[in-house]
C-alpha positions as CSV (number, residue, x, y, z in Angstrom):
1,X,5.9,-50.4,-17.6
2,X,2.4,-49.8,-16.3
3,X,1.5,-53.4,-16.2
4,X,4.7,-54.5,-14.6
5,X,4.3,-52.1,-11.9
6,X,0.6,-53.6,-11.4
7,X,1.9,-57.0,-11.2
8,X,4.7,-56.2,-9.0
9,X,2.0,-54.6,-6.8
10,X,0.0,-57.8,-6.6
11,X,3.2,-60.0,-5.9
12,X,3.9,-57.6,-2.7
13,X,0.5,-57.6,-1.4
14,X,-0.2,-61.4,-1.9
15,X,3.3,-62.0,-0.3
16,X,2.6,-59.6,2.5
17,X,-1.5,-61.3,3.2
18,X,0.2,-64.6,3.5
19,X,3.0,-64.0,5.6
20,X,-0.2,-62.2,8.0
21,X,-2.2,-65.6,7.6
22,X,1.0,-67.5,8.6
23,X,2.0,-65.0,11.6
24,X,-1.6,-65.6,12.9
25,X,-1.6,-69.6,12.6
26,X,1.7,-69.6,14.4
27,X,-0.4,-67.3,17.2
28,X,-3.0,-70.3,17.4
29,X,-5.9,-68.4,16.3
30,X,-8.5,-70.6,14.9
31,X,-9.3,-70.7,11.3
32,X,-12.8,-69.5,11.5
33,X,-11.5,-66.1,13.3
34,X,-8.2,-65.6,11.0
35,X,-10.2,-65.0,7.9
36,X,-11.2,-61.7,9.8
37,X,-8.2,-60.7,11.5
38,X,-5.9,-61.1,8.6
39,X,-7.8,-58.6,6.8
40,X,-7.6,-55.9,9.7
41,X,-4.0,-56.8,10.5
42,X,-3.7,-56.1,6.2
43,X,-5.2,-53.2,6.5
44,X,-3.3,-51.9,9.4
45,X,-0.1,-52.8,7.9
46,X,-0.5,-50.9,4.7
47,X,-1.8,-47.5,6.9
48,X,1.3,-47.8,8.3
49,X,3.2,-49.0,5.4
50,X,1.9,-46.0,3.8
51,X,2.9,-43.2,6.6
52,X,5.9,-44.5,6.6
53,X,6.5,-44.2,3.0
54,X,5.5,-40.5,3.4
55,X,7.7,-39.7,6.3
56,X,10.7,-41.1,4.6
57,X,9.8,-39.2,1.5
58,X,9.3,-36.2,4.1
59,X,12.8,-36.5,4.9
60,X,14.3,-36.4,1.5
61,X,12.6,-33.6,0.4
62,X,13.9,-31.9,3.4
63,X,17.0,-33.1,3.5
64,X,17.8,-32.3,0.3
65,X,16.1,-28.6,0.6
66,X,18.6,-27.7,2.9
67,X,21.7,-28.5,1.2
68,X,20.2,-26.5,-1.6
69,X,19.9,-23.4,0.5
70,X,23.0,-24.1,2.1
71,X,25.1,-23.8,-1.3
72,X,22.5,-21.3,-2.6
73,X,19.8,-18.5,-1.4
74,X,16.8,-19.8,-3.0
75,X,13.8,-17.5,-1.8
76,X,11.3,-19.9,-2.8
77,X,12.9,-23.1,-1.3
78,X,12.5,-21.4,1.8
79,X,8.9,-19.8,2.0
80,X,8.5,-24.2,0.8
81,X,10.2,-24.6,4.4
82,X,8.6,-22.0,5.9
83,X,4.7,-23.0,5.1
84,X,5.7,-26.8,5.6
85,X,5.2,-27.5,2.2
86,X,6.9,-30.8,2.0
87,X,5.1,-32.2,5.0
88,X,1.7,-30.8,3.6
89,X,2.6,-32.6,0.2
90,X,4.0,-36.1,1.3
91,X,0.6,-36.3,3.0
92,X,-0.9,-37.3,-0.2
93,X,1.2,-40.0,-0.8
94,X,-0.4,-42.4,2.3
95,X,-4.0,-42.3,0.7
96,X,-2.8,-43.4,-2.7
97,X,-1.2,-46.5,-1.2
98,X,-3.7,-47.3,0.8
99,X,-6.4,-47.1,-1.9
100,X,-4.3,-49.1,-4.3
101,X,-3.7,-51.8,-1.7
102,X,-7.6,-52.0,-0.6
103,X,-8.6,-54.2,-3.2
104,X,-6.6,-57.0,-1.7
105,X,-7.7,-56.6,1.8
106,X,-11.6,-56.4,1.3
107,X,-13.9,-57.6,-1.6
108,X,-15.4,-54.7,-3.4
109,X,-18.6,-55.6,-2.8
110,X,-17.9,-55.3,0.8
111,X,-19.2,-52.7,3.3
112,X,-16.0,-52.5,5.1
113,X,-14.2,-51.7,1.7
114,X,-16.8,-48.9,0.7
115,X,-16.4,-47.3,3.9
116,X,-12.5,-47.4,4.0
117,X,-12.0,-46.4,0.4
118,X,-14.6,-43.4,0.7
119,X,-12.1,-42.5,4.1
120,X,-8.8,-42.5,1.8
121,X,-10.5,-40.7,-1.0
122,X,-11.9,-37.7,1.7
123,X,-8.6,-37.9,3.3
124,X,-6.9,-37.2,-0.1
125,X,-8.9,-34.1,-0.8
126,X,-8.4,-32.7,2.7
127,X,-4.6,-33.5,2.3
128,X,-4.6,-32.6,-1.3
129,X,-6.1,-29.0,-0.6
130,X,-3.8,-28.1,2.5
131,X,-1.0,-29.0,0.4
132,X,-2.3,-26.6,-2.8
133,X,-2.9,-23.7,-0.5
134,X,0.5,-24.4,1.3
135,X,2.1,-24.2,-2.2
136,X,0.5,-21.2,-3.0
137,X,1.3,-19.3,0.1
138,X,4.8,-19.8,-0.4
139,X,4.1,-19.0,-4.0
140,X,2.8,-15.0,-3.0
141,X,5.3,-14.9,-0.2
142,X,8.5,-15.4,-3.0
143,X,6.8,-13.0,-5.1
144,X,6.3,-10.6,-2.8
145,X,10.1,-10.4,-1.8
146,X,11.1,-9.7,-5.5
147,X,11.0,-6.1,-6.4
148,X,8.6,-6.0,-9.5
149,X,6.1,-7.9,-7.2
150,X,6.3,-6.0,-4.0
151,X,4.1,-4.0,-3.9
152,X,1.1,-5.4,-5.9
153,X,-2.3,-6.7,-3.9
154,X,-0.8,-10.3,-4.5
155,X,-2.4,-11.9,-1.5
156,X,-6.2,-11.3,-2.9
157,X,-5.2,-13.4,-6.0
158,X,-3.8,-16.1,-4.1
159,X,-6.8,-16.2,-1.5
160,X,-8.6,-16.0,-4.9
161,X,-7.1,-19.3,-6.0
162,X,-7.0,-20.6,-2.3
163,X,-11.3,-19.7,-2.2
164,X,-11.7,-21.7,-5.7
165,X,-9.9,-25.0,-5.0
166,X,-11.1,-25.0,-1.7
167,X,-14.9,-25.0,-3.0
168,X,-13.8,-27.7,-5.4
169,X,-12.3,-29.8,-3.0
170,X,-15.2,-29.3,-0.6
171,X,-18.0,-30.1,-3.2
172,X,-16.1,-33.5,-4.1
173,X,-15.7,-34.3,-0.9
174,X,-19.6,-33.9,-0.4
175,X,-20.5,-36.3,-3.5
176,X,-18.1,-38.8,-2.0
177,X,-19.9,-38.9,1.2
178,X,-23.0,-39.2,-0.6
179,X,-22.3,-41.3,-3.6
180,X,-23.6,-38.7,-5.4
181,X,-21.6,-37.4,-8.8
182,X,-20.3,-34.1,-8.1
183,X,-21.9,-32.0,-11.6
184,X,-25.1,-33.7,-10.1
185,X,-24.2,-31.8,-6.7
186,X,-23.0,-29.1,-8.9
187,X,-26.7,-28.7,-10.8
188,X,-28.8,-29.3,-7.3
189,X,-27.0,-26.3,-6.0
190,X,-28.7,-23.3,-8.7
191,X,-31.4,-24.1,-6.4
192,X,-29.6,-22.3,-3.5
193,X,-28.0,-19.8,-5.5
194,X,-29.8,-17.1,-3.8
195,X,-28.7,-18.5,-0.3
196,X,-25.3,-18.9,-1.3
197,X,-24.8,-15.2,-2.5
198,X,-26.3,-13.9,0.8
199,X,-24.2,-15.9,2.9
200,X,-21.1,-15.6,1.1
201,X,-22.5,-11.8,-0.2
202,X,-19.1,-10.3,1.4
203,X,-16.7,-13.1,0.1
204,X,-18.1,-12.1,-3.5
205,X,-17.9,-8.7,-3.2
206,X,-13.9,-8.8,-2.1
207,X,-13.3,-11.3,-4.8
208,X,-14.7,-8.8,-7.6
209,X,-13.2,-5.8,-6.0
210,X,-9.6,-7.7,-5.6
211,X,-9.9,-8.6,-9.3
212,X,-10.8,-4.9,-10.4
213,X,-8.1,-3.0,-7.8
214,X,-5.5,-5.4,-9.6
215,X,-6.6,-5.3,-12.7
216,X,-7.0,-1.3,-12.7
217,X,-3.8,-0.9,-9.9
218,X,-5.4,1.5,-8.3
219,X,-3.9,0.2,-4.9
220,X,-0.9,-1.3,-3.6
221,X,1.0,-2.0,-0.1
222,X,2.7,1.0,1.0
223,X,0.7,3.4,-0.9
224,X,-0.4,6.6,1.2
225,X,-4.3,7.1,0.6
226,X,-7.0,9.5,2.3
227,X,-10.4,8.4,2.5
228,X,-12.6,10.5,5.1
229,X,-15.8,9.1,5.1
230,X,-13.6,5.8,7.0
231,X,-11.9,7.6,9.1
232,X,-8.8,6.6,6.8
233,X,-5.5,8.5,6.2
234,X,-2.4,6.7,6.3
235,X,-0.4,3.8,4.6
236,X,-1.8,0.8,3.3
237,X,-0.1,-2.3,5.4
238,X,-2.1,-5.4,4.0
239,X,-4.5,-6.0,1.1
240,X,-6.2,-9.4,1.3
241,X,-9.6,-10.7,-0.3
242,X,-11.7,-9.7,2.1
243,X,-9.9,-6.8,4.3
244,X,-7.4,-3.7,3.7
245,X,-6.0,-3.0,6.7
246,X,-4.7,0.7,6.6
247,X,-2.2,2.6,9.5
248,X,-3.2,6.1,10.1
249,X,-0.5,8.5,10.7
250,X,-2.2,8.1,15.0
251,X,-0.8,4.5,14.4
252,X,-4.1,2.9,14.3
253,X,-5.1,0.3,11.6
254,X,-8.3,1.0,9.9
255,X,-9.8,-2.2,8.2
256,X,-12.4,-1.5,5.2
257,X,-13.8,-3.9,3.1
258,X,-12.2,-3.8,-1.1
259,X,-15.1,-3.4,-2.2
260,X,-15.9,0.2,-0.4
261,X,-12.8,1.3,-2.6
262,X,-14.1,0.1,-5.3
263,X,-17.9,1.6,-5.3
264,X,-16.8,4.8,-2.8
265,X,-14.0,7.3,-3.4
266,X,-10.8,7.9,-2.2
267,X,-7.1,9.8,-2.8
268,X,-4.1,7.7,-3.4
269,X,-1.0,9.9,-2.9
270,X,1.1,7.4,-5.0
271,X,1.0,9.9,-8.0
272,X,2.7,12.1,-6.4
273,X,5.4,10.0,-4.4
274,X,6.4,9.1,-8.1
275,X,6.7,12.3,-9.3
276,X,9.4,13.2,-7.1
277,X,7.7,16.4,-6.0
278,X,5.4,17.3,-3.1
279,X,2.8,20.4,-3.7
280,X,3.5,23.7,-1.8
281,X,0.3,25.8,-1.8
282,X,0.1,28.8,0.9
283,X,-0.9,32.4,0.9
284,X,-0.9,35.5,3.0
285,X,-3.6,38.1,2.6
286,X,-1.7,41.8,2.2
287,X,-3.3,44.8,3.2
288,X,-4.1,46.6,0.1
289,X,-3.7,50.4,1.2
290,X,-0.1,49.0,1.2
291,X,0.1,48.1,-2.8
292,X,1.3,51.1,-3.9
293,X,3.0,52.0,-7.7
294,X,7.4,51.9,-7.7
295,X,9.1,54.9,-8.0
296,X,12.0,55.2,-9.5
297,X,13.7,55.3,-6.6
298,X,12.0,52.9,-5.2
299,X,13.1,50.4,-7.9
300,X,17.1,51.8,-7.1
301,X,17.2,51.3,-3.7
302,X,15.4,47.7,-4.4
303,X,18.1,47.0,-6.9
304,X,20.9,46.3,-3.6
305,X,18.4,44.3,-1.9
306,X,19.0,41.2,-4.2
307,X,21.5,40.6,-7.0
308,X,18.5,38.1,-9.2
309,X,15.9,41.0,-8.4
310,X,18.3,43.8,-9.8
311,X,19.1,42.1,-13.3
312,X,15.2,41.8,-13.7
313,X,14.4,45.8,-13.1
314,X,17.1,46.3,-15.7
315,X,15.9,43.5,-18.2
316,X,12.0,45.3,-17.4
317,X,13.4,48.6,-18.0
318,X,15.2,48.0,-20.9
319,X,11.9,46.1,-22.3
320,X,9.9,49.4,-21.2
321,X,12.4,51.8,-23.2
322,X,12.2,49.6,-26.4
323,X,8.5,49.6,-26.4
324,X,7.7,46.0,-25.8
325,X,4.7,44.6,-23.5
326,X,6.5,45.1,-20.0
327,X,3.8,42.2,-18.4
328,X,3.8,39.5,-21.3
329,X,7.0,39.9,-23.4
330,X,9.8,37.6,-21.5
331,X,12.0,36.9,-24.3
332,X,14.7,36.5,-21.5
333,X,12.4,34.1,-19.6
334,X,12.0,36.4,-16.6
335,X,10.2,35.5,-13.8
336,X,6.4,36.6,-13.6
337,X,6.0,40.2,-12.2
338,X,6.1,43.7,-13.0
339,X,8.2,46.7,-11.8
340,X,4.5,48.6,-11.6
341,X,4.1,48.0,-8.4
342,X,5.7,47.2,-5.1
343,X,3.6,44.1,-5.3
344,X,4.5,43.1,-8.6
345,X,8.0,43.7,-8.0
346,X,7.8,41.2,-4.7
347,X,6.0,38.5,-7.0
348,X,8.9,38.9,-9.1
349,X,11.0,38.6,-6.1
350,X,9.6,35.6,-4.8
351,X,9.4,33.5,-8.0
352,X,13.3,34.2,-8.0
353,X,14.0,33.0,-4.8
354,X,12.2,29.7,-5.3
355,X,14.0,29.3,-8.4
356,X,17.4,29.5,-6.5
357,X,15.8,27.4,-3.6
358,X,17.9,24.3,-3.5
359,X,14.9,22.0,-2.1
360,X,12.2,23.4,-4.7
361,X,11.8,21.6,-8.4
362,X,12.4,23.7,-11.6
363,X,10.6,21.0,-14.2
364,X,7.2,21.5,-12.1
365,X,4.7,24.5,-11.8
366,X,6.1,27.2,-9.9
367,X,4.5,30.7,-10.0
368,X,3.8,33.2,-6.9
369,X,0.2,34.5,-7.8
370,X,-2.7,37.2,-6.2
371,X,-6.4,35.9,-5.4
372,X,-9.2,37.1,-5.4
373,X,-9.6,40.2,-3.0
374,X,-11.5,39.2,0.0
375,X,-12.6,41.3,3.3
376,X,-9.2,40.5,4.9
377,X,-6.7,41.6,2.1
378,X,-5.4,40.3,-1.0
379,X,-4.3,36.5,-0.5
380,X,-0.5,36.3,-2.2
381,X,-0.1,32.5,-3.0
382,X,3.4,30.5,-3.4
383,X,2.2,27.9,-5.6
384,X,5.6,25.0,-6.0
385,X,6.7,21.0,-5.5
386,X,9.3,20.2,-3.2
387,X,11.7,17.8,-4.4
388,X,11.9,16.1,-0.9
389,X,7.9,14.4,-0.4
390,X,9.2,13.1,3.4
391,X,6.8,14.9,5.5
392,X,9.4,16.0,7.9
393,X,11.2,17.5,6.0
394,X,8.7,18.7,3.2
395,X,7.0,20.4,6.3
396,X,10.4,22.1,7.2
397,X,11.1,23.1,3.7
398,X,7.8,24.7,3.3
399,X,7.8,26.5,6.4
400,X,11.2,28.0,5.9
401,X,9.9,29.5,2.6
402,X,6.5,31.5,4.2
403,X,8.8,32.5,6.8
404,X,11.2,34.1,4.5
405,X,7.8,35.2,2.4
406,X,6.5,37.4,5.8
407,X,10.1,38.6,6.7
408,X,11.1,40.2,2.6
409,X,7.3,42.2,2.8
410,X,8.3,45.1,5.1
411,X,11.3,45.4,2.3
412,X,8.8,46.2,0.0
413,X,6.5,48.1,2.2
414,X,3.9,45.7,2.2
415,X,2.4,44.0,5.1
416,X,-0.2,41.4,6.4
417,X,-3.5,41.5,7.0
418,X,-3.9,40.5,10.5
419,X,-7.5,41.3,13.2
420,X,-6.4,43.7,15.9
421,X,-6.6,42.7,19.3
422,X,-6.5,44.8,22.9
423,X,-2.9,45.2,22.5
424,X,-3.3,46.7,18.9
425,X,-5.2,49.3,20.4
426,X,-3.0,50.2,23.3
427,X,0.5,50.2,21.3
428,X,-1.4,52.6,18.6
429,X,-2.4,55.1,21.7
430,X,1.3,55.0,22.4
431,X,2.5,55.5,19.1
432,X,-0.4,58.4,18.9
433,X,1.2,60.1,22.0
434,X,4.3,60.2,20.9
435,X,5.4,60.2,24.6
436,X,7.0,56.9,24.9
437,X,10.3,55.7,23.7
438,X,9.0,53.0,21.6
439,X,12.4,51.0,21.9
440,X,10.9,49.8,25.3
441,X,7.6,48.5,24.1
442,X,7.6,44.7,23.6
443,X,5.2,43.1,20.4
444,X,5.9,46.2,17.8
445,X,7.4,45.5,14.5
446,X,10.9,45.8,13.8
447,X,10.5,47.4,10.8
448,X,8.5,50.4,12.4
449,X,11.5,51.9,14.6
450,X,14.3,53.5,13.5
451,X,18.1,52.9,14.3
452,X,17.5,55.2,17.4
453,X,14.2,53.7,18.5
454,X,11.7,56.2,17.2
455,X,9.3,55.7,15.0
456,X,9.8,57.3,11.4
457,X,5.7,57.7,10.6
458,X,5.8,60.5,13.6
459,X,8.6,62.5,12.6
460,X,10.6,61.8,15.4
């Protein structure tokens, strides 16, 4: 079939020089002057021969790619349509032609053949490598529409691939123009290995890096990272060989080379945007003179302030009449706290509440602990995950539950540490006086006046 297809080949481009040589006769040119122009005409006819060839072949492949898509969504027919693919591609075709028809234009000996046929061949490798990367952009696009592909750094592996061909192309394209073989080009170049890697010292560092945050997935588009030492904290919009471009929460985009990733340091908050929950960590410092020891009926009149908190003073009291560790011994899985102290009961109280708490998770760490003492008070911490991790609402959530935190203490009889200002001091001279209806004084606790608008502490 081969050798049918050579002969064929022959037959067309015999047939097609004569028919030149009789065209130009009938013109009157003289014989010493039509063995050149035949061969130029020749040649000009199989360049256009061969681009016409390729623009038909361009408009089947299109043709038919849209009644494909018409009948069917196919995602990668149309990133092929999108990147011009088929154009890109049919642009090989021309050069093949051309080269196969050279040998009956020129002699091979001839300068005007080694010059044309080096031409095709570098036009081949130029067309050949815009095609390739073509194909492989349309490649990463359809794989980045599909959901297990999404959100992985695909574009560094395909600019990975684009880089390598590329080089390829370009060193054959080189040994072409100097009729040099390309390992020979290849082996000449360890001498500028040096040159190479400082030049290209960025390109090499993004190519490793891309491999390694792949391989390892320690990034991906849309992931949420911190990094301070950039000036970075926001959502990762593009990863490519040799850039990540990142929007802060400002809207700014932060570019940073892959490989600062790689060697620095830096939080990806994908771990926890999995998980389903979103940490709550926040403390107020109580004044300790107000920790005090629960009387009994202390614990009674507690007992109506909250249905959960009176079942666990019973379940503690019961523990404490049969003798079991009051602190340690939850057989009824009750929360953490003691009925010891008002403190201990409000931990209790606490951890209740953000059991009930519709937005907070139950299968993750949740406990309401004390600090270390420091010179302002001791620092009671709500330590939970919300189950909502939007930052609206996770901010919302998280505030509601403080709030309700610093409006419960006074029901205790605990209360905040907080520095006293000018106005401290002149409210507590009014108090002191007990000469002013403290109903009419703007900025004092509600908790300190009584149903009549005196204040309890002065016996009024």
């Amino acid at each position: 079939m081969a050798a049918r297809m050579i002969v064929n080949t022959t037959e067309f481009a015999q047939t097609l020089l004569v028919g030149i040589k009789d065209f130009l006769s009938w013109l009157g040119i003289p014989h010493h002057v039509l063995d050149r122009l035949d061969a130029i005409v020749f040649l000009i006819l199989i360049v256009i021969i061969a681009f016409v060839c390729a623009a038909l072949l361009h408009v089947l492949f299109v043709r038919l790619a849209k009644k494909v898509l018409r009948r069917k969504n196919a995602g990668v027919l149309d990133t092929l349509v999108k990147y011009k693919v088929f154009l890109k591609s049919t642009a090989i075709v021309p050069p093949l032609i051309i080269s196969t028809l050279l040998p009956f234009v020129f002699s091979k000996d001839s300068e005007w053949f080694i010059l044309s046929d080096r031409l095709t061949w570098i036009y081949f490798f130029v067309a050949l490598t815009l095609s390739v990367n073509a194909i492989l952009n349309s490649v990463g696009e359809a794989m980045k529409n599909q959901s297990q592909w999404k959100n992985r750094p695909m574009k560094g592996f395909i600019q990975i691939l684009q880089f390598i061909f590329t080089g390829i192309a370009v060193i054959i394209i080189v040994s072409i123009l100097i009729n040099k073989s390309p390992h020979n080009l290849i082996t000449g170049l360890g001498a500028f290995t040096a040159v190479l890697m400082l030049v290209f010292k960025d390109t090499i560092l993004g190519l490793v890096a891309g491999v390694m945050i792949s391989k390892d997935d320690m990034l991906r588009v849309g992931d949420w990272i911190e990094m301070p030492q950039n000036g970075i904290n926001g959502i990762v919009i593009d990863i490519s060989l040799d850039v990540v471009k990142v929007q802060n929460f400002d809207n700014t985009i932060v570019t940073v080379p892959p490989y600062s990733l790689v060697s620095g340091s830096f939080v990806n908050w994908r771990g926890m945007s999995e998980s389903g929950g979103r940490r709550i960590m926040r403390e107020y410092a109580l004044k300790l003179d107000s920790v005090k020891p629960c009387t009994s009926e202390f614990l009674e009149r507690m007992k109506s302030f909250d249905p959960d908190l009176s079942q666990y003073i019973v379940a503690k009291q019961q523990q404490a009449a049969e003798g079991k560790i009051v602190n340690t011994d939850n057989p009824e899985g009750l929360a953490n706290g003691t009925i010891d102290t008002n403190l201990g009961l409000f931990r209790a109280y606490m951890t209740l509440y953000l059991r009930r708490h519709p937005c907070v998770s139950r299968d993750m760490l949740l406990m309401v602990r004390t600090l270390a003492p420091t010179g302002n008070g001791l620092p009671v911490q709500v330590y939970c995950f919300s189950t909502n991790i939007d930052w609206p609402s996770y901010e919302s959530i998280q505030a509601e539950i403080m709030e309700h935190f610093v409006s419960v203490l006074p029901s205790f009889e605990l209360y905040p540490f907080q520095n006293a200002d000018a106005r401290d001091a002149i409210v507590s001279g009014l108090i002191e006086s007990g000469k002013v209806d403290l109903s009419t004084i703007e900025g004092i606790p509600w908790h300190t006046l009584s149903e009549k608008g005196k204040n309890p502490a002065v016996g009024k």
